[in-house]
LUMKOLTOR-887750 format. One record per atom (N, C-alpha, C): atom name; x, y negated, z; residue number from 1; residue in three letters. Coordinates in Angstrom, 3 decimals, always signed. Layout:
  site         u         v         w  pos  code
    CA         X         Y         Z  NUM   ALA
...
***
This chain:
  site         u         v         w  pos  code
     N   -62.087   +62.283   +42.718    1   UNK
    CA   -61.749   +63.305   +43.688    1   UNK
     C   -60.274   +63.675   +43.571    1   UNK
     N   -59.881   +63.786   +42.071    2   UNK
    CA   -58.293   +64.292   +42.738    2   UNK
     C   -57.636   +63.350   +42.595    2   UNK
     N   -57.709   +61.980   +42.205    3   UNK
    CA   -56.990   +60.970   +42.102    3   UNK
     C   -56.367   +60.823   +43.636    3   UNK
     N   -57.726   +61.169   +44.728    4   UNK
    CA   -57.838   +60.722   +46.060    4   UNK
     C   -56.622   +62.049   +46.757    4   UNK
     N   -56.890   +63.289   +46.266    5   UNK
    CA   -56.076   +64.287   +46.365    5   UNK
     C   -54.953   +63.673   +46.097    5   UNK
     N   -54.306   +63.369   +45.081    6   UNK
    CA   -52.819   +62.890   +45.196    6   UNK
     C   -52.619   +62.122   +46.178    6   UNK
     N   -53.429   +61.217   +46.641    7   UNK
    CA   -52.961   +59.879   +47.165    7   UNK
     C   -52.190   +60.470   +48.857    7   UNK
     N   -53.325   +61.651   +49.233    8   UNK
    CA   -53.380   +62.277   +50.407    8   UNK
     C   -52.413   +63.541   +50.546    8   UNK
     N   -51.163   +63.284   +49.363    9   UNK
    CA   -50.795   +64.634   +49.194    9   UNK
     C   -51.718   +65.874   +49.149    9   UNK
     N   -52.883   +66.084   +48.637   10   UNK
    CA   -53.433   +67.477   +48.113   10   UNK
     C   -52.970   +68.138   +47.353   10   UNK
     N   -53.339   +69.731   +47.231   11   UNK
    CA   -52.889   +70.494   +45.907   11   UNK
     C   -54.794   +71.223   +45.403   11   UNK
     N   -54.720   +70.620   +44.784   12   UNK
    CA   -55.857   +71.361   +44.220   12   UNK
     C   -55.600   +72.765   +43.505   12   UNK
     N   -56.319   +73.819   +44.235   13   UNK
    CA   -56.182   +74.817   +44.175   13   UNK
     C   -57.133   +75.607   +42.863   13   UNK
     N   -58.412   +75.239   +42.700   14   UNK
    CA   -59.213   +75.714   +41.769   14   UNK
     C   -60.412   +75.030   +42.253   14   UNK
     N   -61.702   +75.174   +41.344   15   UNK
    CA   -62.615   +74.239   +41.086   15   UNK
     C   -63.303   +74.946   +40.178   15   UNK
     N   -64.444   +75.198   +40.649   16   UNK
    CA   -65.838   +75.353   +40.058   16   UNK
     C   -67.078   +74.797   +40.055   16   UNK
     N   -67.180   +74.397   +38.690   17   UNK
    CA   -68.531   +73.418   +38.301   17   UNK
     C   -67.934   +72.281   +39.705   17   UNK
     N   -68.861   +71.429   +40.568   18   UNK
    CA   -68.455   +70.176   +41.026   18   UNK
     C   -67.892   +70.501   +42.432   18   UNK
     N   -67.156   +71.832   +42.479   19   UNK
    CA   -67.097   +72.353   +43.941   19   UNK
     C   -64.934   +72.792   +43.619   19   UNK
     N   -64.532   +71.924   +44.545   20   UNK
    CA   -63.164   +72.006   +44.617   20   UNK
     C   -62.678   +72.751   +45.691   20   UNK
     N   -61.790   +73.014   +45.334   21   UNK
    CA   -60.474   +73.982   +46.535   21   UNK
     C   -59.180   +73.100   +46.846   21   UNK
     N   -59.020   +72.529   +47.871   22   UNK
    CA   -57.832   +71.410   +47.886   22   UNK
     C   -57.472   +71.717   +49.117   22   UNK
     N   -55.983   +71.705   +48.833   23   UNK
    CA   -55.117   +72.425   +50.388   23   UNK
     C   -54.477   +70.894   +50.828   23   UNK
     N   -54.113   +70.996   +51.853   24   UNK
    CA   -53.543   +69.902   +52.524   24   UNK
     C   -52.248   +69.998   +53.144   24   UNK
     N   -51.454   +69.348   +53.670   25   UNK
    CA   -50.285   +70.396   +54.993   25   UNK
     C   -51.008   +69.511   +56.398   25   UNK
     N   -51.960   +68.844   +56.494   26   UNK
    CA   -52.176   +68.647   +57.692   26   UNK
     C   -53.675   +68.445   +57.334   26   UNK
     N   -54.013   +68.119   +59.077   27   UNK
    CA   -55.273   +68.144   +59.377   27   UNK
     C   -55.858   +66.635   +58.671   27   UNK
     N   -55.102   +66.038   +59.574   28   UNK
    CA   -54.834   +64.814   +59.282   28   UNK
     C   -55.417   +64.460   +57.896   28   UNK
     N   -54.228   +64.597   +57.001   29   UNK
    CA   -54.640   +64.304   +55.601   29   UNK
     C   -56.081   +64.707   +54.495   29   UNK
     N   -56.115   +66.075   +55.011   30   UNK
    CA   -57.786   +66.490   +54.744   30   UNK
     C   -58.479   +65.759   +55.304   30   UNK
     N   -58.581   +65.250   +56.457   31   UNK
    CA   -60.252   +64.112   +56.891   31   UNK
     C   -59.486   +62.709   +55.621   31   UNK
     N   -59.122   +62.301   +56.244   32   UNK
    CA   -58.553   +60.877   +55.447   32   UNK
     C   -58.752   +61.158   +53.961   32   UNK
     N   -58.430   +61.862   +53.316   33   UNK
    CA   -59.034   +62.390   +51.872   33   UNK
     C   -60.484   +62.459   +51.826   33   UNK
     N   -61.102   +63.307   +53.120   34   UNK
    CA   -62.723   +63.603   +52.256   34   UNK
     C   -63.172   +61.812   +53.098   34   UNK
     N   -62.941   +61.456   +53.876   35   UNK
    CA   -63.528   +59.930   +54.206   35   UNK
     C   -63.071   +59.529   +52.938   35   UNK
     N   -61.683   +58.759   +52.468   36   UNK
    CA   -61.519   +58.082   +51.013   36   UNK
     C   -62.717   +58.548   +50.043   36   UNK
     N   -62.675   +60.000   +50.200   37   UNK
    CA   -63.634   +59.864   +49.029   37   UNK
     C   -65.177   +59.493   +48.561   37   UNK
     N   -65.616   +59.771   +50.359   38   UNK
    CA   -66.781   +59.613   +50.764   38   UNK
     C   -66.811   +57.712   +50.145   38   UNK
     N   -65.537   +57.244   +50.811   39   UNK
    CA   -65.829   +55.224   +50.503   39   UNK
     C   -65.892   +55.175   +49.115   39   UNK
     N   -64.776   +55.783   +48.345   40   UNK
    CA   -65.011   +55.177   +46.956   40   UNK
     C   -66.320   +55.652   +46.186   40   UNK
     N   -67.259   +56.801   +46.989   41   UNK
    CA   -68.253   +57.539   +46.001   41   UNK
     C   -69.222   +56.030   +46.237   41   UNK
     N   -69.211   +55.170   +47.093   42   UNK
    CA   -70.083   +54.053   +47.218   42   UNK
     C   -69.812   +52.521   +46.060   42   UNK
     N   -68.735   +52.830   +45.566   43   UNK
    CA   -68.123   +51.682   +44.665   43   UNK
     C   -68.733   +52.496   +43.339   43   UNK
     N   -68.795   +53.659   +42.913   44   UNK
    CA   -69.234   +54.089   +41.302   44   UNK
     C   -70.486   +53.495   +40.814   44   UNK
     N   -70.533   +53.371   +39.881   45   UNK
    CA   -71.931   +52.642   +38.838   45   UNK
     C   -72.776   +53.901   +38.617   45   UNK
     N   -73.695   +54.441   +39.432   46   UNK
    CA   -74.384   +55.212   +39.522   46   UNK
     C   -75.315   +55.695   +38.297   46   UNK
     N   -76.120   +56.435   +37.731   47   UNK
    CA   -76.746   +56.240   +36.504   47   UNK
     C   -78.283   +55.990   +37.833   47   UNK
     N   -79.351   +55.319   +37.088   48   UNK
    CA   -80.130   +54.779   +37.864   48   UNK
     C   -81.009   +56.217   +38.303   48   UNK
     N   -80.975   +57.237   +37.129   49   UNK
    CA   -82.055   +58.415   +37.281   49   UNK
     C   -81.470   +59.051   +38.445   49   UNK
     N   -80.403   +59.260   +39.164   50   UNK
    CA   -79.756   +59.812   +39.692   50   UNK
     C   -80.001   +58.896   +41.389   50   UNK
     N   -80.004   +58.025   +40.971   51   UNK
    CA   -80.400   +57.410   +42.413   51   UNK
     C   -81.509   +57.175   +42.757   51   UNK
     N   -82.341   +57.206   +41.725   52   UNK
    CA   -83.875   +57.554   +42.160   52   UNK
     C   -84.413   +58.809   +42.826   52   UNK
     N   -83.534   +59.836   +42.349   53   UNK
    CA   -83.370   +60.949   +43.133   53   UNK
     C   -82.916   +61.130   +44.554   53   UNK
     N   -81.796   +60.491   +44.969   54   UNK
    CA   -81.573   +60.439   +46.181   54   UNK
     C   -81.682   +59.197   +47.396   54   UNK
     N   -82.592   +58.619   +46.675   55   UNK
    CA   -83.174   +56.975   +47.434   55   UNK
     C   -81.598   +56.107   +48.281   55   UNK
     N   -80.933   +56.219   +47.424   56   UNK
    CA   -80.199   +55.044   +48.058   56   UNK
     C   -79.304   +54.686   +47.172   56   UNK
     N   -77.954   +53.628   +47.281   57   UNK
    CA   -77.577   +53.199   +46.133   57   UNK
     C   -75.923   +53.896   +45.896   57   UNK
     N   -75.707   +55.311   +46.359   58   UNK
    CA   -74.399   +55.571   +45.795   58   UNK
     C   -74.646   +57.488   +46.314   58   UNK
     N   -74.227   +57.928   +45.505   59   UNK
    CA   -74.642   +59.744   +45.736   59   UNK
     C   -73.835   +59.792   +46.883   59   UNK
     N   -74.259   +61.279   +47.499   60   UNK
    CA   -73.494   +61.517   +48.879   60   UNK
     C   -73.366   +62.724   +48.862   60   UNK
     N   -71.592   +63.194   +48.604   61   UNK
    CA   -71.495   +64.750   +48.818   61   UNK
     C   -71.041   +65.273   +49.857   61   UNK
     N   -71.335   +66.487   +50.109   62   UNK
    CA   -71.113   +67.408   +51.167   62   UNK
     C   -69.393   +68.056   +51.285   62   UNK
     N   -69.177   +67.789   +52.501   63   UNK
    CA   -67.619   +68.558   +52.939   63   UNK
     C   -67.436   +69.473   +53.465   63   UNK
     N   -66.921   +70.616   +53.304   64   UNK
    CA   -66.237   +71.274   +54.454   64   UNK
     C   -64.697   +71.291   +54.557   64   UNK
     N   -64.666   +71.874   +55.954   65   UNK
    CA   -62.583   +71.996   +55.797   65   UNK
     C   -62.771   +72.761   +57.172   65   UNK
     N   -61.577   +73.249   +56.951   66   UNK
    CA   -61.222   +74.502   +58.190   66   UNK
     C   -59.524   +74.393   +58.044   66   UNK
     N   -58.833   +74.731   +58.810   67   UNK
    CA   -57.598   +74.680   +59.017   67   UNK
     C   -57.190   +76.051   +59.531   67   UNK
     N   -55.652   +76.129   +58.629   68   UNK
    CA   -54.956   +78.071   +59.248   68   UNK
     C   -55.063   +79.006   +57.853   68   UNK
     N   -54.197   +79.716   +58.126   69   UNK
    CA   -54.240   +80.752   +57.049   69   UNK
     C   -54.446   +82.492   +58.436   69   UNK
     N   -55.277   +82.847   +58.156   70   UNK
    CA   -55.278   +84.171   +58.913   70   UNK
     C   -54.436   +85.069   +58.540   70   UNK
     N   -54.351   +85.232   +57.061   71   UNK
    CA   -53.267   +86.242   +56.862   71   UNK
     C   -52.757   +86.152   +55.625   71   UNK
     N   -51.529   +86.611   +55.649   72   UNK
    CA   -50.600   +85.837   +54.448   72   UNK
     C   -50.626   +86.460   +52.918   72   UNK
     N   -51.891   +87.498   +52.605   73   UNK
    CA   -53.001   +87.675   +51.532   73   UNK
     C   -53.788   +86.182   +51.134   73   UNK
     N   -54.065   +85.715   +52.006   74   UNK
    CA   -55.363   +84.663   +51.723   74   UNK
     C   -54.637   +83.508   +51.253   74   UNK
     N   -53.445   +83.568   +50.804   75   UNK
    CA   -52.673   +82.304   +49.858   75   UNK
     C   -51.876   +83.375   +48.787   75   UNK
     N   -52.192   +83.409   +47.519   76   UNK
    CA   -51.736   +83.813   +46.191   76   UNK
     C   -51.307   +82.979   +45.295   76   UNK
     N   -50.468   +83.815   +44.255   77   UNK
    CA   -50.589   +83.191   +43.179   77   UNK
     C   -51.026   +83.438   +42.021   77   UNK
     N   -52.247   +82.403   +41.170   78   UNK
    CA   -53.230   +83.012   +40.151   78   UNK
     C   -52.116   +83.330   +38.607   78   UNK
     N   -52.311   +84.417   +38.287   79   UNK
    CA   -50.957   +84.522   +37.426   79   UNK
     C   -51.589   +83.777   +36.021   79   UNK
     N   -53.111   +83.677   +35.913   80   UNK
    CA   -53.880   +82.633   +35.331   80   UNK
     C   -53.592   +81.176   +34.602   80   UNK
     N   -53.256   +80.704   +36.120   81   UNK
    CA   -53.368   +79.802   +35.917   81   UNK
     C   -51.931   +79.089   +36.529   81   UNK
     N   -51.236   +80.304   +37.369   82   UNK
    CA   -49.990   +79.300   +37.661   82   UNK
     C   -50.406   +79.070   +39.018   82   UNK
     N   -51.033   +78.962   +39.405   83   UNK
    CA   -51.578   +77.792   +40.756   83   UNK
     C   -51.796   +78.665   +42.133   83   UNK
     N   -51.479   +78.123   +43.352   84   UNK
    CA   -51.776   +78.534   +44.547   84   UNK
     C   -52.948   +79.067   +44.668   84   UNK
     N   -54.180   +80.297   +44.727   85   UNK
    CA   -55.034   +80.269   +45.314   85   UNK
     C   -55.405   +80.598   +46.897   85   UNK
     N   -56.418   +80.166   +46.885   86   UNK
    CA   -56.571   +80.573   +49.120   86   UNK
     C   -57.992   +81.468   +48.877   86   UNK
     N   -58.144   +82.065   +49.567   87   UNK
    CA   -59.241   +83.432   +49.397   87   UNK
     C   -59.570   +84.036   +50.773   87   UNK
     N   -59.949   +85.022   +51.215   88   UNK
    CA   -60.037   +85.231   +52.607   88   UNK
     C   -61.302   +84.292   +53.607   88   UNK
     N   -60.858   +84.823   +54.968   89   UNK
    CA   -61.564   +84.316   +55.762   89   UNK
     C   -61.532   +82.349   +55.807   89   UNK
     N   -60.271   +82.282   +55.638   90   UNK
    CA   -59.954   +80.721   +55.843   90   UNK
     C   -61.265   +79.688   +54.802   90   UNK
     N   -60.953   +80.038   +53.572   91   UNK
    CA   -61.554   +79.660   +52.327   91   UNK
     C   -63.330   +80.358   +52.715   91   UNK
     N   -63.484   +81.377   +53.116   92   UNK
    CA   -64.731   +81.639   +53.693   92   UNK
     C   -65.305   +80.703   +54.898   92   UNK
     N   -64.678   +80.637   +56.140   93   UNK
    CA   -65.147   +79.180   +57.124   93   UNK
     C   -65.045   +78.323   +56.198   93   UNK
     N   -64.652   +77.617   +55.593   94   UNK
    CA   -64.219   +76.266   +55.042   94   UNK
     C   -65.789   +76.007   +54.031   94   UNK
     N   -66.133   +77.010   +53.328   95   UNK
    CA   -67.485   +77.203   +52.919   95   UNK
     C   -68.630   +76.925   +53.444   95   UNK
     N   -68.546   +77.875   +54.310   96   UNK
    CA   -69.671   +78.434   +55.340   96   UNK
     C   -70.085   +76.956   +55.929   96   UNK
     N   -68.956   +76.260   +56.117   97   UNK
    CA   -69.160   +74.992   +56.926   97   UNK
     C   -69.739   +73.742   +56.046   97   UNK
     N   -69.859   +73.943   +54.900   98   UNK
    CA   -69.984   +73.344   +53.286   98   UNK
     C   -71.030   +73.734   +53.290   98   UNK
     N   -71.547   +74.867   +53.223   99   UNK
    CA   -72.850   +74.661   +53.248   99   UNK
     C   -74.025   +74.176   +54.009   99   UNK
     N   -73.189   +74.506   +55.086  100   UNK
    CA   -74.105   +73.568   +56.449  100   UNK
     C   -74.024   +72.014   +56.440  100   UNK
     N   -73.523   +71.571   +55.738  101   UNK
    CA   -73.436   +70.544   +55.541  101   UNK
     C   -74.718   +69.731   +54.673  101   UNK
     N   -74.756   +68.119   +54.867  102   UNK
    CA   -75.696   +67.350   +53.835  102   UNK
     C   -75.141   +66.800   +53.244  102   UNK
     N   -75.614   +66.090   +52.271  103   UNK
    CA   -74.927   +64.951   +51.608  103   UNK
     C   -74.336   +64.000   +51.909  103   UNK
     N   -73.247   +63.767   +52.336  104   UNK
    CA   -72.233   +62.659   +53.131  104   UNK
     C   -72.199   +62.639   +54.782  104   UNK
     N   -72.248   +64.213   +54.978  105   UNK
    CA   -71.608   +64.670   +55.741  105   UNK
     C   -69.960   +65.211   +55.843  105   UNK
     N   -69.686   +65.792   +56.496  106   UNK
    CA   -68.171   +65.606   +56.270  106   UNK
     C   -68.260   +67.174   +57.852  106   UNK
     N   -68.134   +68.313   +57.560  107   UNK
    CA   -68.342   +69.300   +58.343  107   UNK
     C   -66.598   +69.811   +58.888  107   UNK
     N   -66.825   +70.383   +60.341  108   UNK
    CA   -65.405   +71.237   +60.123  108   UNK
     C   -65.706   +71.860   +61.732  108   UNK
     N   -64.936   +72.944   +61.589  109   UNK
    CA   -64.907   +74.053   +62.890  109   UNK
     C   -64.768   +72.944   +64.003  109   UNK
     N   -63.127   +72.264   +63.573  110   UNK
    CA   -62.592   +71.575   +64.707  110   UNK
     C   -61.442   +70.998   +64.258  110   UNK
     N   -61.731   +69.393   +65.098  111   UNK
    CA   -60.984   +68.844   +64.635  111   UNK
     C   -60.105   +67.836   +65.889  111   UNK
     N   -59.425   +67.194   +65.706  112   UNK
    CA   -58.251   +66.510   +66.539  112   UNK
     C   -58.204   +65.259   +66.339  112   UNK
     N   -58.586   +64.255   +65.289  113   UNK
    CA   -57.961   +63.086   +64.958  113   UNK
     C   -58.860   +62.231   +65.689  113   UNK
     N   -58.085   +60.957   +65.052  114   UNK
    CA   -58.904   +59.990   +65.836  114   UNK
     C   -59.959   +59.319   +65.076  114   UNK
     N   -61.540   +59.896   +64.959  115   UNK
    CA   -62.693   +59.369   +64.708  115   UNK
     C   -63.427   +59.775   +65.051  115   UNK
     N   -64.969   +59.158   +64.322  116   UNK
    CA   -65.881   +59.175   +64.872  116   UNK
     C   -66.407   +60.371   +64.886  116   UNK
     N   -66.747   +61.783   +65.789  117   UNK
    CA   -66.612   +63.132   +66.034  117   UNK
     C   -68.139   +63.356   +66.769  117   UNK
     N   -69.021   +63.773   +65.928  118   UNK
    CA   -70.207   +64.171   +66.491  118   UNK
     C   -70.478   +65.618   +66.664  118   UNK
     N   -70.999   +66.170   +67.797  119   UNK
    CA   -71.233   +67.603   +67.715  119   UNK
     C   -72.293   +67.969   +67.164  119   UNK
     N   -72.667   +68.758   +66.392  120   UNK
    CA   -73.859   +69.305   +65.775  120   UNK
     C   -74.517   +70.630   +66.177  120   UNK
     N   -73.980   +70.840   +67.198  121   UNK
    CA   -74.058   +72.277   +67.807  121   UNK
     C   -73.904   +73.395   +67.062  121   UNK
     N   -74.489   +74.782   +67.542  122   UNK
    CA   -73.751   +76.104   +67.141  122   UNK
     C   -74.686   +76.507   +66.001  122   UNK
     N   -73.962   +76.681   +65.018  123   UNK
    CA   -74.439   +77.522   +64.000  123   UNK
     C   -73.841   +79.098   +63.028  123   UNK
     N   -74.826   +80.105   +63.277  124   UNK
    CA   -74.247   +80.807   +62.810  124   UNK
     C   -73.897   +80.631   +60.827  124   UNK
     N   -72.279   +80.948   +60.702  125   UNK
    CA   -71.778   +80.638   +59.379  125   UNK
     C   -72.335   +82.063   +58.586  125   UNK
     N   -72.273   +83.164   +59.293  126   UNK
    CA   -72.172   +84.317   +58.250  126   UNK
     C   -73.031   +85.608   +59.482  126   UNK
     N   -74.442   +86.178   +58.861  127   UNK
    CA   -74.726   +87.069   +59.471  127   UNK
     C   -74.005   +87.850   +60.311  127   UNK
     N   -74.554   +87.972   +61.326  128   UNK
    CA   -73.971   +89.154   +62.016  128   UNK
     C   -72.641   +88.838   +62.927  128   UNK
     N   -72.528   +87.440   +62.785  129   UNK
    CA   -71.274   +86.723   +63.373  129   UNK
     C   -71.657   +86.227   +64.795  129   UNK
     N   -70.938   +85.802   +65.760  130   UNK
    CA   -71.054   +84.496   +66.448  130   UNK
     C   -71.525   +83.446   +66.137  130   UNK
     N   -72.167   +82.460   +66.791  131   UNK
    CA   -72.537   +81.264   +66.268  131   UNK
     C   -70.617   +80.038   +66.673  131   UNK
     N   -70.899   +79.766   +65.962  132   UNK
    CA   -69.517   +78.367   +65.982  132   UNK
     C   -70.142   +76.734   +66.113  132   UNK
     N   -69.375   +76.068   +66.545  133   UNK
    CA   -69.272   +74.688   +66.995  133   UNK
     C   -69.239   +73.943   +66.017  133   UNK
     N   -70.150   +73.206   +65.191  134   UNK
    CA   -69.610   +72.771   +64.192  134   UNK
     C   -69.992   +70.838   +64.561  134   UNK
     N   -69.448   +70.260   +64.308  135   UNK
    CA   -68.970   +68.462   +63.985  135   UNK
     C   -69.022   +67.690   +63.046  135   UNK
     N   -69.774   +66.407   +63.097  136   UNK
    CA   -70.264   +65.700   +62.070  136   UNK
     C   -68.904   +64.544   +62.105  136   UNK
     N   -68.289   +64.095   +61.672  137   UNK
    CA   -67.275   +63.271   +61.192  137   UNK
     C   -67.354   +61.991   +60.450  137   UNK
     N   -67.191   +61.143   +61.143  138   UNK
    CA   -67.688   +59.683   +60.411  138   UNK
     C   -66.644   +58.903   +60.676  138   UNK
     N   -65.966   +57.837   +59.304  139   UNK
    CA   -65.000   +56.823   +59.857  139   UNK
     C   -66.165   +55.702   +60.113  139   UNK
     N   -65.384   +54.683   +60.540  140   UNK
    CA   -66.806   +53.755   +61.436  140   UNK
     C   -66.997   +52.954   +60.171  140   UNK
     N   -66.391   +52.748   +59.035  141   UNK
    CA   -67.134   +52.063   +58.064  141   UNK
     C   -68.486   +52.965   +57.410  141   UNK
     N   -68.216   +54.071   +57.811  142   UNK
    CA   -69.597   +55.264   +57.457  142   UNK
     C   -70.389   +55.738   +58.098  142   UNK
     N   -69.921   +55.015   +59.721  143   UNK
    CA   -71.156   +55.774   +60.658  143   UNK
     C   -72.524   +55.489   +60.883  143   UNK
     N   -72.816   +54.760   +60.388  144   UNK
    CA   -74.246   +54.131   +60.028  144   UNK
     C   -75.063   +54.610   +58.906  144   UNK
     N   -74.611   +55.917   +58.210  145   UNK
    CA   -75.229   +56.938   +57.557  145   UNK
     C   -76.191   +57.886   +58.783  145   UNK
     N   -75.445   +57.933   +60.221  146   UNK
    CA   -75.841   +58.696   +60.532  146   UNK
     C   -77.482   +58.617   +60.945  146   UNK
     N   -78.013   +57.490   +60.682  147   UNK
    CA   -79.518   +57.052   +61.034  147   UNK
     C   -80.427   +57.324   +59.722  147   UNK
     N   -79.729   +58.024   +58.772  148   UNK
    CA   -80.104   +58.838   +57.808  148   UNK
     C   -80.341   +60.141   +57.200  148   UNK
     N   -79.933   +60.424   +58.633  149   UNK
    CA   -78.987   +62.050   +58.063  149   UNK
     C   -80.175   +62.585   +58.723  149   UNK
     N   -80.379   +63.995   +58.854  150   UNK
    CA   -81.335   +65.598   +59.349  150   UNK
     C   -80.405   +65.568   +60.304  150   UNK
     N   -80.401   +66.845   +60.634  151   UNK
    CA   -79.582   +67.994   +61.206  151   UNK
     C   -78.770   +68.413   +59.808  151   UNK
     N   -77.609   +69.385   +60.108  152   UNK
    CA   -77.183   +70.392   +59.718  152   UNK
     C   -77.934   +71.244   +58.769  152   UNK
     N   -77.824   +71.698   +57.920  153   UNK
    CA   -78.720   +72.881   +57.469  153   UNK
     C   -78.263   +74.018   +57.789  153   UNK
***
């Protein structure tokens, strides 16, 4: 994961247990990062107990990403650790959309580039909200997951 972060210019922001915070300066570079990572999670030597668990032959994790800073609170610096953190609403969609997500899905409000862009329709992210537009994202060497996939959760 952050090997793929460098490659894409990322800054990894913070990380808990197997759940990362990675900023980007474009849109761009965030899909192209979580696709890279999505391809290489298919090249790892899996442990076998682990794929018996998820019936197929390479694990599949879940993405979100959201783009924008709402307000110029929601980028700090952790006096911790030294490091950029993002907090706020931004880092809240970017979640929200993470959790709606499945396993080798790849989620986001909205996006621009050029791939494979499925709509998943409206889901509300956070009680009491609007429902939002959310998009399934596939490069075409991965879109043939999608005859695997649910819905959204």
């Amino acid at each position: 994961m952050t090997s793929q972060a460098a490659v894409w210019n990322g800054y990894e922001s913070a990380y808990e247990g197997d759940s990362y915070t990675i900023a980007f300066h474009t849109a761009q570079s965030a899909v192209q990062f979580a696709l890279a990572v999505q391809k290489a999670l298919l090249t790892v030597d899996w442990p076998l107990q682990l794929l018996d668990q998820v019936s197929t032959a390479a694990a599949w994790v879940r993405m979100g990403m959201h783009t924008g800073v709402h307000d110029p609170s929601d980028v700090a610096r952790d006096a911790g650790t030294g490091r950029q953190r993002y907090s706020g609403a931004i880092l809240a969609a970017a979640k929200a959309v993470q959790d709606c997500a499945q396993g080798g899905q790849l989620g986001s409000l909205a996006l621009r580039e050029d791939l494979v862009v499925m709509h998943a329709g409206q889901h509300v992210l956070k009680e009491g909200k609007a429902p939002e537009d959310l998009f399934n994202c596939f490069s075409r060497s991965l879109i043939l997951r999608v005859a695997f996939l649910g819905p959204v959760r």
